[in-house]
C-alpha positions in Angstrom: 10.7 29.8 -18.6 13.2 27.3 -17.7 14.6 24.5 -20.7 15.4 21.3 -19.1 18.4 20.1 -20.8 18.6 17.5 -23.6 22.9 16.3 -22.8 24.9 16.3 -19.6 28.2 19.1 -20.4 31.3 17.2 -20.8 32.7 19.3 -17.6 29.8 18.1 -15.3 30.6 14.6 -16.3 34.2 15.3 -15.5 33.7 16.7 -12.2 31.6 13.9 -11.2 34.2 11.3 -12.5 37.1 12.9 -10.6 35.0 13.6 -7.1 33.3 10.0 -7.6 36.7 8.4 -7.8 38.3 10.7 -5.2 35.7 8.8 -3.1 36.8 5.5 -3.5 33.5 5.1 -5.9 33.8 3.4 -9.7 32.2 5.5 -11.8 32.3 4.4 -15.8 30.9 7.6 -17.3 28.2 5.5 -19.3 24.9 7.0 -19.7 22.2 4.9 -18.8 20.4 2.9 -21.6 17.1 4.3 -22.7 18.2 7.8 -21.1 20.1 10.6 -21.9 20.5 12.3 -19.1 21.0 9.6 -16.4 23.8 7.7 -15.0 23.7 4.2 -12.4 26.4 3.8 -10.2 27.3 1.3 -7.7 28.8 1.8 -4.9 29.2 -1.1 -1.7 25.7 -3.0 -3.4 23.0 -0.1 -3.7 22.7 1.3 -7.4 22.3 5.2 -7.0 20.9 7.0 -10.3 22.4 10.1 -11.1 20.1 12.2 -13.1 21.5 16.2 -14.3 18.6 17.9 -14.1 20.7 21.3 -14.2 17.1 24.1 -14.6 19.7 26.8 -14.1 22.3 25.3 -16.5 25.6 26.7 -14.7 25.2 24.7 -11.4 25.6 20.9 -11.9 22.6 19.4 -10.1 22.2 15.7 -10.0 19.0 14.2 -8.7 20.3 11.4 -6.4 18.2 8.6 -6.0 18.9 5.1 -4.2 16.6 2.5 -2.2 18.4 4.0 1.0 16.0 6.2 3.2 16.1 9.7 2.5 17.1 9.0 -0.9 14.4 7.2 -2.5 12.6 11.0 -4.1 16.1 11.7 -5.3 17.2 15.2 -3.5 19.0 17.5 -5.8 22.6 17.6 -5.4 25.5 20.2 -6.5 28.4 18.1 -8.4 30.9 18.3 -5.4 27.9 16.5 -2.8 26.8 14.0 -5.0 30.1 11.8 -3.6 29.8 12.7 0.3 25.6 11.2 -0.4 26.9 8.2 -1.8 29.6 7.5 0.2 27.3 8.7 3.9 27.5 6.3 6.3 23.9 4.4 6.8 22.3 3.5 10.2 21.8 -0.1 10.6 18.5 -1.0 10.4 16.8 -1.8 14.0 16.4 -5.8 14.1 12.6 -7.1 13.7 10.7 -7.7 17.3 10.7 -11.2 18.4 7.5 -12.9 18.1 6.9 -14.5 22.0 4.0 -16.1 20.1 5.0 -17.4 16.7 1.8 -19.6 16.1 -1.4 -17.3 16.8 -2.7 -15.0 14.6 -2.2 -11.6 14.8 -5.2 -9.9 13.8 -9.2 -11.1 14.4 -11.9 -9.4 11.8 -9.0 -7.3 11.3 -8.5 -6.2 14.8 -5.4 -6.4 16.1 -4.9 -9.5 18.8 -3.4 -8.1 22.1 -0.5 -10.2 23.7 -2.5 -11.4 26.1 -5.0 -13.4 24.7 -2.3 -14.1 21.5 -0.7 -15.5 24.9 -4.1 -17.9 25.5 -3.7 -19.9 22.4 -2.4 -23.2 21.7 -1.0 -23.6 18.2 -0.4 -27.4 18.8 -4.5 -27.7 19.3 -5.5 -24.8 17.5 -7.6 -23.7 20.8 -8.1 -20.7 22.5 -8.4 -20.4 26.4 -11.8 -19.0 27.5 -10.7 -15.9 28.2 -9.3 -15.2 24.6 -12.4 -17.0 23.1 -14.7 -14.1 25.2 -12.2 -11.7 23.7 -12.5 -12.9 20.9 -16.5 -13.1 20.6 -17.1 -9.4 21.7 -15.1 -8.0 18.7 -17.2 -10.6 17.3 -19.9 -8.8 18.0 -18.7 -5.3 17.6 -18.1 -5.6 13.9 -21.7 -7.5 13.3 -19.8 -10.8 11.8 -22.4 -13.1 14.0 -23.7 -16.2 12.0 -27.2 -15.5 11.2 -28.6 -18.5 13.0 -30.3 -16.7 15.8 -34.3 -16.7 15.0 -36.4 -13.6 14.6 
């Protein structure tokens, strides 16, 4: 039965002050407040938490977690890696698609609009072409949305 630990050993702190700042990353050895076994760092404007979660005790595992993809379940981390994670280069995130069609809606009943009849509307009129209108009635009709003013 494994004890989780209740303090982080003064060496593990150590080592991760001295590979944190071999890194070029500030590192004030403060635990965080309402924690005991958790550290924040910053490093180039994402806050990483550093949490010992050492099962083993012997091994110096940190739970990493940052908002940075990959990161954000907090992998465990020997001592010596918890510098190379912080300090990994991040891809750039891929740039939002242009919308050719900033004023029509995207979605009908909750149907995705395709291009093409997103392409038929006029946002300065607020009017379809016929073609999208058609388009538009038969998913209409599909999900059962009719009025009911047709007589019985």
């Amino acid at each position: 039965m494994s004890v989780l630990p209740r303090s982080i050993p003064a060496k593990y702190t150590e080592q991760l002050h001295a590979a944190l700042t071999a890194a070029g990353v500030a590192f004030e050895p403060t635990v965080k407040e309402g924690t005991r076994l958790t550290y924040d760092v910053v490093h180039q404007g994402v806050t990483w938490e550093l949490r010992y979660t050492d099962p083993a005790g012997g091994l110096g595992l940190w739970k990493t977690t940052a908002p940075v993809p990959g990161y954000d379940w907090g992998p465990g981390r020997l001592t010596d890696e918890v510098a190379d994670a912080i300090t990994a280069p991040r891809p750039e995130p891929e740039p939002l698609p242009v919308d050719l069609y900033p004023g029509a809606p995207r979605t009908h009943l909750g149907i995705r609009v395709p291009e093409f009849v997103r392409a038929e509307y006029d946002p300065r009129t607020g009017r379809w072409s016929e073609r999208a209108r058609w388009w538009r009635l038969g998913v209409t009709t599909t999900c059962g949305e009719l009025p009911d003013t047709r007589p019985r």
